[in-house]
N, CA, C and O atoms as a Maestro MAE file, in Angstrom:
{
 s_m_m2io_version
 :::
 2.0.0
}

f_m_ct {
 s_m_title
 :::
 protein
 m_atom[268] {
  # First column is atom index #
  i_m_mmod_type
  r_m_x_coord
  r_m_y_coord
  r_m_z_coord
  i_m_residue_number
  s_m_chain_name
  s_m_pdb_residue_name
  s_m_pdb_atom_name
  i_m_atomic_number
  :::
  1 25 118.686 110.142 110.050 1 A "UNK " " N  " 7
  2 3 117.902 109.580 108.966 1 A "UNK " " CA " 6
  3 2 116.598 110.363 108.881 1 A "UNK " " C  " 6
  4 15 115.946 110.564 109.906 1 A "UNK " " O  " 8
  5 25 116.174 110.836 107.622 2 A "UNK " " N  " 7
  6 3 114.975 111.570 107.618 2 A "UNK " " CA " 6
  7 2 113.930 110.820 107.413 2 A "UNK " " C  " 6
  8 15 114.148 109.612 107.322 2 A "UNK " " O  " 8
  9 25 112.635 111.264 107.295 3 A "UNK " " N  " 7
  10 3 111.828 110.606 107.253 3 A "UNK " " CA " 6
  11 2 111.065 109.696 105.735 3 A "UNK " " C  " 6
  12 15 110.303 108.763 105.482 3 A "UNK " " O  " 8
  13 25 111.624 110.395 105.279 4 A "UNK " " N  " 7
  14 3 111.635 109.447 103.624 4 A "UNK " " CA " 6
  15 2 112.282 108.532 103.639 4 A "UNK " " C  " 6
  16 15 111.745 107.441 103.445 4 A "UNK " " O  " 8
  17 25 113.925 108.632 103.915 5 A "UNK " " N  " 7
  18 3 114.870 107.487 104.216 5 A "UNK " " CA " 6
  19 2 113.688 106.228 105.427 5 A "UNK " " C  " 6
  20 15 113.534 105.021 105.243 5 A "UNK " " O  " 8
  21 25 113.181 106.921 106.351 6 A "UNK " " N  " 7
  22 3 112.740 105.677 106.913 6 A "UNK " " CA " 6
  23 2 111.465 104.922 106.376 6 A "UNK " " C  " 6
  24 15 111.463 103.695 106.474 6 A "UNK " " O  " 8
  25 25 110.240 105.644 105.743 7 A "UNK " " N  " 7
  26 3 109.852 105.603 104.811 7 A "UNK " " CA " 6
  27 2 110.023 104.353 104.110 7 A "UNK " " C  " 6
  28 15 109.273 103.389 103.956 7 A "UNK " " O  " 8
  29 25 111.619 104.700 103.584 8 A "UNK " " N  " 7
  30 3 111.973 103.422 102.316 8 A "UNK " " CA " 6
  31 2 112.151 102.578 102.795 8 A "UNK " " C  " 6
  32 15 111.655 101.538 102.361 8 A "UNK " " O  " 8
  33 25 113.132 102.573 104.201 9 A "UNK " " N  " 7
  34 3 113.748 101.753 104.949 9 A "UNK " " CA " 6
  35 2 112.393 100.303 104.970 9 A "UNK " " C  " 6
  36 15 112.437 99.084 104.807 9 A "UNK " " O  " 8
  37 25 111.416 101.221 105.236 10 A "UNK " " N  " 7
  38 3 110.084 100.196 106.156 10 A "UNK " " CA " 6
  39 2 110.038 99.499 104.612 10 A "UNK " " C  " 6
  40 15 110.606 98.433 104.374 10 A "UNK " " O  " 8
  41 25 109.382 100.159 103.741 11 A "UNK " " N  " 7
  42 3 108.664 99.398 102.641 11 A "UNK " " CA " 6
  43 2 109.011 98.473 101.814 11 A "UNK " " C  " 6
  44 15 108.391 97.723 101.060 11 A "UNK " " O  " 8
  45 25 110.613 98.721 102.190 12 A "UNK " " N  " 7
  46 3 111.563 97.583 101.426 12 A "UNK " " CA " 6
  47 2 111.776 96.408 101.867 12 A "UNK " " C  " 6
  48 15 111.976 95.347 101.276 12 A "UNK " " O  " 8
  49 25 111.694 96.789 103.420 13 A "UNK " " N  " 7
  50 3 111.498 95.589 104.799 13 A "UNK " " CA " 6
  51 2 110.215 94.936 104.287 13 A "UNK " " C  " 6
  52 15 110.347 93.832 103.759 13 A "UNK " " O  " 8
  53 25 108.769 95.559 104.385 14 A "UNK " " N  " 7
  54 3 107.967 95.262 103.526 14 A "UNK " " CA " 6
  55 2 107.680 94.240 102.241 14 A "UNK " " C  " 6
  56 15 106.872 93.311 102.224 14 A "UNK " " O  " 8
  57 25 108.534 94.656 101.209 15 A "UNK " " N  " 7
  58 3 108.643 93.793 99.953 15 A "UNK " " CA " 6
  59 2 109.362 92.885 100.048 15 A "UNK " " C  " 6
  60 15 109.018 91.926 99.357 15 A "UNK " " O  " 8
  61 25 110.600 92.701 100.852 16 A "UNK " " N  " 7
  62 3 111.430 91.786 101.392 16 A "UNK " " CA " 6
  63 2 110.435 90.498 101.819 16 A "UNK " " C  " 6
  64 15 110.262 89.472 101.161 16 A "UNK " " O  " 8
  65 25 109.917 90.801 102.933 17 A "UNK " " N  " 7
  66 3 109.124 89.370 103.536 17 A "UNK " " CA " 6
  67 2 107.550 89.662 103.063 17 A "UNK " " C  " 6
  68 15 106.749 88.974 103.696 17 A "UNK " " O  " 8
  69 25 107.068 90.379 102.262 18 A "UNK " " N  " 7
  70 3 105.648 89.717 101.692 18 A "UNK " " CA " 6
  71 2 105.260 89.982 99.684 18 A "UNK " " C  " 6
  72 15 104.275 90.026 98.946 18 A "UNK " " O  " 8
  73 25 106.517 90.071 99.601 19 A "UNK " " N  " 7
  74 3 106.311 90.277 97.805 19 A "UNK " " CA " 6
  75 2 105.454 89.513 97.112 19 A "UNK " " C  " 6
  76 15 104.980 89.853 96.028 19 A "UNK " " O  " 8
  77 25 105.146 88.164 97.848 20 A "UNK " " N  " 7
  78 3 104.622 87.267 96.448 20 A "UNK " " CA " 6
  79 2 103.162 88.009 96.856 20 A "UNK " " C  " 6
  80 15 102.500 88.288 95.855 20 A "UNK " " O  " 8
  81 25 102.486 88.412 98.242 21 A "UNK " " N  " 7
  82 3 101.447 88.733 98.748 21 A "UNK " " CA " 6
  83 2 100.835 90.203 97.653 21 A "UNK " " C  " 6
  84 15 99.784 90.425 97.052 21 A "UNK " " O  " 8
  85 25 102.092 90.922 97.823 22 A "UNK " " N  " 7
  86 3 102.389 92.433 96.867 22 A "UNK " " CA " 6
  87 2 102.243 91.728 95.462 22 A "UNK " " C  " 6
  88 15 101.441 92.255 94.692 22 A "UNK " " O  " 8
  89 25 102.822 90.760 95.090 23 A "UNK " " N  " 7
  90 3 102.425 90.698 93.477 23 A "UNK " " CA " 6
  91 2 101.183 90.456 93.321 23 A "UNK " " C  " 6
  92 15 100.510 91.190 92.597 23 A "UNK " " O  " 8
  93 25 100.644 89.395 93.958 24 A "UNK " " N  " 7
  94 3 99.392 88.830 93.804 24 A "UNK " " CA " 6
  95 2 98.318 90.253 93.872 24 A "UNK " " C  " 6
  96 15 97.541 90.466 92.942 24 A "UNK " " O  " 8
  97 25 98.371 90.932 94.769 25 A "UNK " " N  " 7
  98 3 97.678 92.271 94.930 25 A "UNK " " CA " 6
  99 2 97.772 93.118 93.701 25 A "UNK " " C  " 6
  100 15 96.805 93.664 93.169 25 A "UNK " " O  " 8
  101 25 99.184 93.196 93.236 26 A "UNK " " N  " 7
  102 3 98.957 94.193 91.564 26 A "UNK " " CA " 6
  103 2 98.119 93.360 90.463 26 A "UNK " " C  " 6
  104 15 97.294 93.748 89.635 26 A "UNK " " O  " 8
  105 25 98.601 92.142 90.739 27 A "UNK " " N  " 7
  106 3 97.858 91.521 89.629 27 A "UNK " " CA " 6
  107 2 96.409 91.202 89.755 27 A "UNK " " C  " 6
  108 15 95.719 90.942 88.769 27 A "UNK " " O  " 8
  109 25 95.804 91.231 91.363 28 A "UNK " " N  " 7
  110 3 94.263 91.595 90.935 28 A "UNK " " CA " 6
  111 2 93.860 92.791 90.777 28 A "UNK " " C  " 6
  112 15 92.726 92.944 90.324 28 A "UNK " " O  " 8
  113 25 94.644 93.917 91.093 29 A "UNK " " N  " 7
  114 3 93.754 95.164 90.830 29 A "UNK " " CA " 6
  115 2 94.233 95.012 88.952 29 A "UNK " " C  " 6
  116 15 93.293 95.074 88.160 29 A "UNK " " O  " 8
  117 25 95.195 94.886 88.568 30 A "UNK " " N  " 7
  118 3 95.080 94.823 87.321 30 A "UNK " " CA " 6
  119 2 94.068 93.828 86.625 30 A "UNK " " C  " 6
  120 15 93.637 94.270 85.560 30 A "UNK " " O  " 8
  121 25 93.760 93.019 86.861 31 A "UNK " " N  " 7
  122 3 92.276 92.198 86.981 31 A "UNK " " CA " 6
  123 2 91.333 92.672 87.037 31 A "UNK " " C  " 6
  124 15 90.687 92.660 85.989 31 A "UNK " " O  " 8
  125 25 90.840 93.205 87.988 32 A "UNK " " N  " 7
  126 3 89.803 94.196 88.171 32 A "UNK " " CA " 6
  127 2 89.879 95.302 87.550 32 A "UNK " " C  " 6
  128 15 88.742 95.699 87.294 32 A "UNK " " O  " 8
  129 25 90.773 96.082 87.136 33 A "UNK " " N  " 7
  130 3 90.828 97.181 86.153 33 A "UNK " " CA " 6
  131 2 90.616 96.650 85.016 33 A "UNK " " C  " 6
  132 15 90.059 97.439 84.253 33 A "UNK " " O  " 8
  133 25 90.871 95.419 84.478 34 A "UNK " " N  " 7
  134 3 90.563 95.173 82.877 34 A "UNK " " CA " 6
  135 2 88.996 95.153 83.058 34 A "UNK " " C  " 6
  136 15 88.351 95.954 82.381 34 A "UNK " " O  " 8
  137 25 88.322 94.294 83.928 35 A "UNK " " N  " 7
  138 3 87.317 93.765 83.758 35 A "UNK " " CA " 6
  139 2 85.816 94.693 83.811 35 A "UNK " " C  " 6
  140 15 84.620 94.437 83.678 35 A "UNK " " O  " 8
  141 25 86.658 95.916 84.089 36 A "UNK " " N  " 7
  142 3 86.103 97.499 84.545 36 A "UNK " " CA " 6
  143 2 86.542 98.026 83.144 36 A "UNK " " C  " 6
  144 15 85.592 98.391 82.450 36 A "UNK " " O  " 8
  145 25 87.265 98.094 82.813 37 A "UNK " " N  " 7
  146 3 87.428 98.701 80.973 37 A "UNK " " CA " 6
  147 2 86.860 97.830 80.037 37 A "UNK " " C  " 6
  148 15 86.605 98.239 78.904 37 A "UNK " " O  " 8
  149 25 86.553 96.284 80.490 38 A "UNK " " N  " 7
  150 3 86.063 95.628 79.184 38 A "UNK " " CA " 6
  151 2 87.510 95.002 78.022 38 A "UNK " " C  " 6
  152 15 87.341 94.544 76.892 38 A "UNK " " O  " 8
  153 25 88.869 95.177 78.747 39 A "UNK " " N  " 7
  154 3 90.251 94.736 78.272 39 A "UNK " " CA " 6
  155 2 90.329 95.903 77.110 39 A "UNK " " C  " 6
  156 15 90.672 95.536 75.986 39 A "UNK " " O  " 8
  157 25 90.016 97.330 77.339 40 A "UNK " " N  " 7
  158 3 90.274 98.460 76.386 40 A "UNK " " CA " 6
  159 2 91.434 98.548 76.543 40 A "UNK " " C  " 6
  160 15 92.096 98.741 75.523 40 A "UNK " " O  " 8
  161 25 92.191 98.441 77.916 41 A "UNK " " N  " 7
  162 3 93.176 99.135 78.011 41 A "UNK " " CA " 6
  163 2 94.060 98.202 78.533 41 A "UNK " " C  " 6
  164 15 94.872 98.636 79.351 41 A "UNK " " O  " 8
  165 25 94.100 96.853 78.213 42 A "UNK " " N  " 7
  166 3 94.897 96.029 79.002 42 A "UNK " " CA " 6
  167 2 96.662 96.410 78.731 42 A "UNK " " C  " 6
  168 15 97.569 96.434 79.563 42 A "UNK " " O  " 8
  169 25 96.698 96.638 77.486 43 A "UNK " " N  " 7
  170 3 98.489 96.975 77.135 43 A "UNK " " CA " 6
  171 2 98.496 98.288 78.433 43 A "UNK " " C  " 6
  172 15 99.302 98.029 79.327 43 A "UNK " " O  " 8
  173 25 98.225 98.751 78.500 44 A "UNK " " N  " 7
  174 3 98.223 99.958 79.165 44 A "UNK " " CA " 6
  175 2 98.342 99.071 81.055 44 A "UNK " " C  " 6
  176 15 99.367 98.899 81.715 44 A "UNK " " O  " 8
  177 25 97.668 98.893 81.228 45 A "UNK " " N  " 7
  178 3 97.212 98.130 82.927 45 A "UNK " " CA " 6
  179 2 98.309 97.144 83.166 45 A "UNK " " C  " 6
  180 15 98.718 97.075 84.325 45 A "UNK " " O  " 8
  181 25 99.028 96.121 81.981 46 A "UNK " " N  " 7
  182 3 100.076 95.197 81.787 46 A "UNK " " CA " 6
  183 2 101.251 96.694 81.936 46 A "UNK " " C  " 6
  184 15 102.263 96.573 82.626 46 A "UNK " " O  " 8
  185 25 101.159 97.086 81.722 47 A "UNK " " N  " 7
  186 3 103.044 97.985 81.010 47 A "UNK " " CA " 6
  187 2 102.706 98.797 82.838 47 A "UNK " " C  " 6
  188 15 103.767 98.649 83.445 47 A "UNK " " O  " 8
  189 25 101.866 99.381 83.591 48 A "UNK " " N  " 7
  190 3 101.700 99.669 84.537 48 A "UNK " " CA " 6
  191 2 102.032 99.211 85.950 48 A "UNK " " C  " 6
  192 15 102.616 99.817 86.848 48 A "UNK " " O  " 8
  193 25 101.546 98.068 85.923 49 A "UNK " " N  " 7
  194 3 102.115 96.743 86.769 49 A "UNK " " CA " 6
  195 2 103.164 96.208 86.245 49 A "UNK " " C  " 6
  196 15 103.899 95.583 87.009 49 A "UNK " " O  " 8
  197 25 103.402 96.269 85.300 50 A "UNK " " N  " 7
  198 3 105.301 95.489 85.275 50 A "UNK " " CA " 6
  199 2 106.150 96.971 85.825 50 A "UNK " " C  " 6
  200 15 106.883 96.792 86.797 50 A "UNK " " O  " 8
  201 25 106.099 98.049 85.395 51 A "UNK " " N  " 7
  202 3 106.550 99.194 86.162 51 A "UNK " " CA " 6
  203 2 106.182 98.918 87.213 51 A "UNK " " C  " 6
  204 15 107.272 98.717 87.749 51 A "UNK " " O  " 8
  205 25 105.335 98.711 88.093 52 A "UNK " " N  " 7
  206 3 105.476 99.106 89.455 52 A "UNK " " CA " 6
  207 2 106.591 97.833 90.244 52 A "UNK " " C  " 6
  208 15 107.650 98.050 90.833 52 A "UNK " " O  " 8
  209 25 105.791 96.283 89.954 53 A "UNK " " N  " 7
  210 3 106.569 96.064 90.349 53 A "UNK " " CA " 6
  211 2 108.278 95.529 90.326 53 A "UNK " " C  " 6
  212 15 108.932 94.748 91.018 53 A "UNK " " O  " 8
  213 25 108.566 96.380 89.178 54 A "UNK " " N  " 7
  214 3 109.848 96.321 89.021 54 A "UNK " " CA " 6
  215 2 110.594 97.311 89.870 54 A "UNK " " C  " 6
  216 15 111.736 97.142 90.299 54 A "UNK " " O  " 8
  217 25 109.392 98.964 90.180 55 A "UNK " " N  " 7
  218 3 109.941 99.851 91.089 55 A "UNK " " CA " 6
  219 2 110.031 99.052 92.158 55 A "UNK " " C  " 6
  220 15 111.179 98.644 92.334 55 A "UNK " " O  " 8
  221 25 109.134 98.629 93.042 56 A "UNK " " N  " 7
  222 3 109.341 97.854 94.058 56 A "UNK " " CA " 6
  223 2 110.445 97.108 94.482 56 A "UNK " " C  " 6
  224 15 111.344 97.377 95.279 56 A "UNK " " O  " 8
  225 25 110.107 95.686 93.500 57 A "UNK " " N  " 7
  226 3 111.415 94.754 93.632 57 A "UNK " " CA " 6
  227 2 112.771 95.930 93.721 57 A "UNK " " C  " 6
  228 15 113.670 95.424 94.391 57 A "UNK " " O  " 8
  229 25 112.957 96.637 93.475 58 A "UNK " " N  " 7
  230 3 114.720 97.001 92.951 58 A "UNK " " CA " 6
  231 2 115.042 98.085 94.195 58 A "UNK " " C  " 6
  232 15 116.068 98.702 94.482 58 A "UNK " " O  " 8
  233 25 113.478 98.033 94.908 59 A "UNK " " N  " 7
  234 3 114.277 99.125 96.706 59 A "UNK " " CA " 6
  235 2 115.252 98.665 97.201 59 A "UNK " " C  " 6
  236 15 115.861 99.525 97.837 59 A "UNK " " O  " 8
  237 25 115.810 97.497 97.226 60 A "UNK " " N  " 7
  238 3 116.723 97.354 98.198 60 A "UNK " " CA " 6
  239 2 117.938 97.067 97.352 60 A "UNK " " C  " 6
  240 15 118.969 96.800 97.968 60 A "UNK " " O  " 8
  241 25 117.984 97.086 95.674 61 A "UNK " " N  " 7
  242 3 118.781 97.336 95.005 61 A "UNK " " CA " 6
  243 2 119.262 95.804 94.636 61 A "UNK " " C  " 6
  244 15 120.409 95.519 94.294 61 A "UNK " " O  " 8
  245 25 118.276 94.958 94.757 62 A "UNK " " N  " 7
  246 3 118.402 93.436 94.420 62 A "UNK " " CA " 6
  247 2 116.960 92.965 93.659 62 A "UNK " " C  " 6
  248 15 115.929 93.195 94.292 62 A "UNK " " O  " 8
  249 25 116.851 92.387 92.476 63 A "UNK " " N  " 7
  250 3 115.447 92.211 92.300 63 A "UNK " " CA " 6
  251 2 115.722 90.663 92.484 63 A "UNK " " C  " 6
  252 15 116.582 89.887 92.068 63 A "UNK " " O  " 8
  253 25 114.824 90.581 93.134 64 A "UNK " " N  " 7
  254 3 114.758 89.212 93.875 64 A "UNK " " CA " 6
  255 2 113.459 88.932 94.958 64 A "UNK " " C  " 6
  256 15 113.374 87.835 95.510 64 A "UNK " " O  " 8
  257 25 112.378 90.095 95.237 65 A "UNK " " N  " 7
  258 3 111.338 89.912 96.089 65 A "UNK " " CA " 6
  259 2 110.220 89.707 95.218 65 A "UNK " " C  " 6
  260 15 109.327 88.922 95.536 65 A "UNK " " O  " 8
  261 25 110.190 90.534 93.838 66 A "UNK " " N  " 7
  262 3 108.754 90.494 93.411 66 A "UNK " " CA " 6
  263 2 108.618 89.501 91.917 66 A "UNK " " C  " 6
  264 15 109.257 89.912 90.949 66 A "UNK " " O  " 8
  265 25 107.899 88.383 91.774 67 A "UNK " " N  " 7
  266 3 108.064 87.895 90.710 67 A "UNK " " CA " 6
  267 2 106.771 88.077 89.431 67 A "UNK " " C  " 6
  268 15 106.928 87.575 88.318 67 A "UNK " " O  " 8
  :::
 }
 m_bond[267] {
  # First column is bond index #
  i_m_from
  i_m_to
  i_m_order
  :::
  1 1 2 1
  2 2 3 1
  3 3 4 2
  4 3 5 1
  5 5 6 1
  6 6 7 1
  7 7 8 2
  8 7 9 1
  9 9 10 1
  10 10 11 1
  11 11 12 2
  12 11 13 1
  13 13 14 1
  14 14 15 1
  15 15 16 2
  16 15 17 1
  17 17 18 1
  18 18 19 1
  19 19 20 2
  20 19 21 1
  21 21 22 1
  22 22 23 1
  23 23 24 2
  24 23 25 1
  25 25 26 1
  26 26 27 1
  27 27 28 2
  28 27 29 1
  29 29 30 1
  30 30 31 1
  31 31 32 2
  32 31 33 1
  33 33 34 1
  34 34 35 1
  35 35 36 2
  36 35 37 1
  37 37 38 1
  38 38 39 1
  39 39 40 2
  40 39 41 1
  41 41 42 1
  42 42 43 1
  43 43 44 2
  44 43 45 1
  45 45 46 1
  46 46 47 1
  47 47 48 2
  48 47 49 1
  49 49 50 1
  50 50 51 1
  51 51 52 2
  52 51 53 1
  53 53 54 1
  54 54 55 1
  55 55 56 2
  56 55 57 1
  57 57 58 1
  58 58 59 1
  59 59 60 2
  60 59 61 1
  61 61 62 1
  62 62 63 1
  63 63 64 2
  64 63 65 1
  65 65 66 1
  66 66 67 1
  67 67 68 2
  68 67 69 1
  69 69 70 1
  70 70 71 1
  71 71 72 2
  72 71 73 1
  73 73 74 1
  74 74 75 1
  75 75 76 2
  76 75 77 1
  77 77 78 1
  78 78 79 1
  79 79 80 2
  80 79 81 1
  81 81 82 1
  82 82 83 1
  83 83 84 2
  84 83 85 1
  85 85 86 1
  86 86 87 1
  87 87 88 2
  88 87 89 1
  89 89 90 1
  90 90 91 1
  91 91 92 2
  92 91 93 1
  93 93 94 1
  94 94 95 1
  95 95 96 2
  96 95 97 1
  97 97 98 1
  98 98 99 1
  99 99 100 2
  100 99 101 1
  101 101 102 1
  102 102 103 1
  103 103 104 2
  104 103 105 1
  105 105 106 1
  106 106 107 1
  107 107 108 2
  108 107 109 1
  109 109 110 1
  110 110 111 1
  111 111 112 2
  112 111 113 1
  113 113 114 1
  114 114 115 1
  115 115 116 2
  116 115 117 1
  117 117 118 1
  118 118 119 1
  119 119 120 2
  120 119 121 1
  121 121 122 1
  122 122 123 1
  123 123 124 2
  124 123 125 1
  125 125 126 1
  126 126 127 1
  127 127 128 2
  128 127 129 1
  129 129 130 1
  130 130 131 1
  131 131 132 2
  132 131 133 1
  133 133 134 1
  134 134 135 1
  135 135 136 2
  136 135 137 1
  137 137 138 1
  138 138 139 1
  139 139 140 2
  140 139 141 1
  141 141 142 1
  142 142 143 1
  143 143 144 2
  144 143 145 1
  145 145 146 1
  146 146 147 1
  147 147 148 2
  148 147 149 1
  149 149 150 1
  150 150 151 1
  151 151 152 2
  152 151 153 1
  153 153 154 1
  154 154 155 1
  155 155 156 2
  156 155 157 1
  157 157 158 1
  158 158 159 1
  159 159 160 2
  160 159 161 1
  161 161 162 1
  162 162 163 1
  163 163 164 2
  164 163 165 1
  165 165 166 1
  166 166 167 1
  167 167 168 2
  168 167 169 1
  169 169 170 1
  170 170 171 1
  171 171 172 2
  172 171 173 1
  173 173 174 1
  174 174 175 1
  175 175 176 2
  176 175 177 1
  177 177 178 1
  178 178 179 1
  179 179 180 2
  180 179 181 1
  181 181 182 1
  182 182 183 1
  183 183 184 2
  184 183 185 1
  185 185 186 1
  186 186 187 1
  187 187 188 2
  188 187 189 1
  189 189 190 1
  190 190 191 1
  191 191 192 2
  192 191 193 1
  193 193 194 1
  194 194 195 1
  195 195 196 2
  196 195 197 1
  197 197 198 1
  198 198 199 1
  199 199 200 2
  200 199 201 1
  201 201 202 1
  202 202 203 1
  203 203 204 2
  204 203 205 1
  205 205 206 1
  206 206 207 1
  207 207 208 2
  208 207 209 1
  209 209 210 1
  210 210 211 1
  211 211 212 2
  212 211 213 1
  213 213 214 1
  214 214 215 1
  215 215 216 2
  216 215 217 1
  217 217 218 1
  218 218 219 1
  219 219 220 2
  220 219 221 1
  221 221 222 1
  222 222 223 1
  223 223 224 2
  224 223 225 1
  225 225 226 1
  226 226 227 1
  227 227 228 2
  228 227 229 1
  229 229 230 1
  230 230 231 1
  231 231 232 2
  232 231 233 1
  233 233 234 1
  234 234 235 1
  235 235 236 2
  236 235 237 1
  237 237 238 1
  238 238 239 1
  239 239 240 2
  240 239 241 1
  241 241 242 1
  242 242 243 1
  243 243 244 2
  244 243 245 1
  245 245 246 1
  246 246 247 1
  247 247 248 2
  248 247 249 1
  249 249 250 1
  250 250 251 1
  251 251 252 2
  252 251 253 1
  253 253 254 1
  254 254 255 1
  255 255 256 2
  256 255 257 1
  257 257 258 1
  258 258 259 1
  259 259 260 2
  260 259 261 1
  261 261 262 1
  262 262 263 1
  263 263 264 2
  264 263 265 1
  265 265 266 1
  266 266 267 1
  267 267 268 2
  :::
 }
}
């Protein structure tokens, strides 16, 4: 197993047992990024965080960790 493979291995272990912790975290930096633009760019900061954590949720090829 190389080291990317373990890499994923960990972070998925990761999102597995602390996702709601991981959502709550995108959704304040996306918080704090609006409140730092003044909501210029909120479509932008929203479409960013639903990408990520949709990348997230789907590591282990089940979306089911991040809501």
């Amino acid at each position: 197993m190389g080291f990317l493979d373990d890499a994923k291995d960990k972070l998925s272990d990761a999102v597995d047992s602390q996702g709601d912790k991981i959502s709550d975290g995108l959704d304040k930096a996306a918080d704090f990024a609006s409140d730092k633009t003044g909501g210029k760019y909120d479509d932008k900061i929203d479409t960013g965080v639903d990408k990520a954590k949709d990348a997230l949720d789907g590591l282990d090829g089940k979306d089911d960790d991040i809501k």
